[in-house]
C-alpha positions as CSV (number, residue, x, y, z in Angstrom):
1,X,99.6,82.2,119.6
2,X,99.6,82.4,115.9
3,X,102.5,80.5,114.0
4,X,103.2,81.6,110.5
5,X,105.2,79.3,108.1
6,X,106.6,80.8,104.7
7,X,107.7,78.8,101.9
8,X,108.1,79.2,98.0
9,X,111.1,81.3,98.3
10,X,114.3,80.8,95.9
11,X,116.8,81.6,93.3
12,X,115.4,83.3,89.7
13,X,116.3,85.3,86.4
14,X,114.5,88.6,85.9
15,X,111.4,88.4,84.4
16,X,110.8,84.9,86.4
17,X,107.4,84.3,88.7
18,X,107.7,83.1,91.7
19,X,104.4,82.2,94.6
20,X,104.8,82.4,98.4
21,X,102.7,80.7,100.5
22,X,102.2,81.5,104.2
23,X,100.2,78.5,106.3
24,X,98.7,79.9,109.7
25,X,97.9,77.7,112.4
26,X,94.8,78.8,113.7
27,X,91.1,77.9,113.4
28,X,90.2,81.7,113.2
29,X,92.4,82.3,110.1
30,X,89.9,83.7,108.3
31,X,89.3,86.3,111.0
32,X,93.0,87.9,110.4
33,X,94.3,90.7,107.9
34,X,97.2,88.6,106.2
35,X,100.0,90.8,104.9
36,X,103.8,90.3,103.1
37,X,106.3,92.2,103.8
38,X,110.1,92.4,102.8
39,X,113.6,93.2,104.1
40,X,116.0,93.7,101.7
41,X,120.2,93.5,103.2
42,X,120.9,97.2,105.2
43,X,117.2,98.1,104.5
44,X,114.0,98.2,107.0
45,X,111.7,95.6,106.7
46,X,108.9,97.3,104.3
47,X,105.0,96.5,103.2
48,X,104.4,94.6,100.2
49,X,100.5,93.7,100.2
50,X,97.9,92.9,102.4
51,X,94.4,91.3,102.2
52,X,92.1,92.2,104.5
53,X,89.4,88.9,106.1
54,X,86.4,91.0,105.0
55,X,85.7,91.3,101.3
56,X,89.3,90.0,100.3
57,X,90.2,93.9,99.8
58,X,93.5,94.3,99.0
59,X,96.3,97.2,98.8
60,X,99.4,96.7,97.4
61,X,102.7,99.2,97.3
62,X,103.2,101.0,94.4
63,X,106.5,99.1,93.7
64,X,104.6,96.0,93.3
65,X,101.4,97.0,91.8
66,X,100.5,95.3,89.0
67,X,103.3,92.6,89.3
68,X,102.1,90.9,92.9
69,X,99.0,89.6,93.5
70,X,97.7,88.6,96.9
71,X,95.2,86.0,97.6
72,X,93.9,83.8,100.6
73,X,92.4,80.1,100.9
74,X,90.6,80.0,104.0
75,X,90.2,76.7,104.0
76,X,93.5,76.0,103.9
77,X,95.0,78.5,106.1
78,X,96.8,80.0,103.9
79,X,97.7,83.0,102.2
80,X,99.3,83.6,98.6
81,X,102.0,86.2,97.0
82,X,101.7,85.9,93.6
83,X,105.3,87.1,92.2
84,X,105.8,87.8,88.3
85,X,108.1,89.7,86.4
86,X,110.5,89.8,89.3
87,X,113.3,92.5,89.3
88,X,116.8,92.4,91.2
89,X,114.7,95.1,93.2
90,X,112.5,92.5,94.8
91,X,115.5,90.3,96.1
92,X,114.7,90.1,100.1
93,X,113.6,88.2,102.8
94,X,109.9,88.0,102.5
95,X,107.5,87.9,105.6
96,X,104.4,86.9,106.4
97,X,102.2,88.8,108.9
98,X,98.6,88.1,110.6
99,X,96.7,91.2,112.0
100,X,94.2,90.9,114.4
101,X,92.5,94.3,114.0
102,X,94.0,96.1,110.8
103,X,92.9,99.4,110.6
104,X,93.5,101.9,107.8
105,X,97.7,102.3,108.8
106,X,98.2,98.9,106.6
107,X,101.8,99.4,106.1
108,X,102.8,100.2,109.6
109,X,104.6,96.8,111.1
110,X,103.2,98.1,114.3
111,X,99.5,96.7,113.2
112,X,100.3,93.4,112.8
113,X,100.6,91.0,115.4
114,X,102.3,87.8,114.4
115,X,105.1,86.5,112.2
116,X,106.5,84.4,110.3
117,X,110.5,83.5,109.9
118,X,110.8,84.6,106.2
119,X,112.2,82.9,103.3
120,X,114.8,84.4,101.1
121,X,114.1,85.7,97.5
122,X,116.9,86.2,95.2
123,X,116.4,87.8,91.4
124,X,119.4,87.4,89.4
125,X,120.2,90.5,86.4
């Protein structure tokens, strides 16, 4: 059993940066596909960015591109969303999620197999 613990989340203006982190407890972190994802009130939880354990590869969603960056410390056991020039749009819950075997279907919540609780993001207009 993987635990996931999220942290970094808050209250900020538009136009603010913001970094999650996401510790694993595992001594195979570097094994897993680490992803974010986000659930804004009345909406489904939806993919932000992932970073695969091989080669760092990243994909982002196209609401995020260019604004996010994602990035991993494997020595640390953790895992990074970078968070500038934050919109109202972006106010959620955001997640963090381990995948043992990520295949192409990145966005799909179905691939990953653990989670974290989430910590709240709020951007003020």
């Amino acid at each position: 059993q993987v635990q996931l613990v999220e942290s970094g989340g808050g209250l900020v203006q538009a136009g603010d940066s913001l970094r999650l982190s996401c510790v694993a407890s595992t001594r195979t972190f570097r094994s897993y596909a680490m992803g974010w994802f986000r659930q804004a009130p009345g909406k489904e939880r939806e993919f932000v960015s992932v970073i695969r354990w091989k080669g760092g590869i990243t994909h982002y969603a196209d609401s995020v591109t260019g604004r996010f960056t994602i990035s991993r410390d494997n020595a640390r056991n953790t895992v990074f969303l970078q968070m500038n020039s934050l919109k109202p749009e972006d106010t959620a819950v955001y997640y963090c999620a381990a995948s043992v075997n990520l295949g192409s279907r990145y966005e799909a919540l179905q691939q990953y197999n653990y989670w974290g609780q989430g910590t709240q993001v709020t951007v003020s207009s």
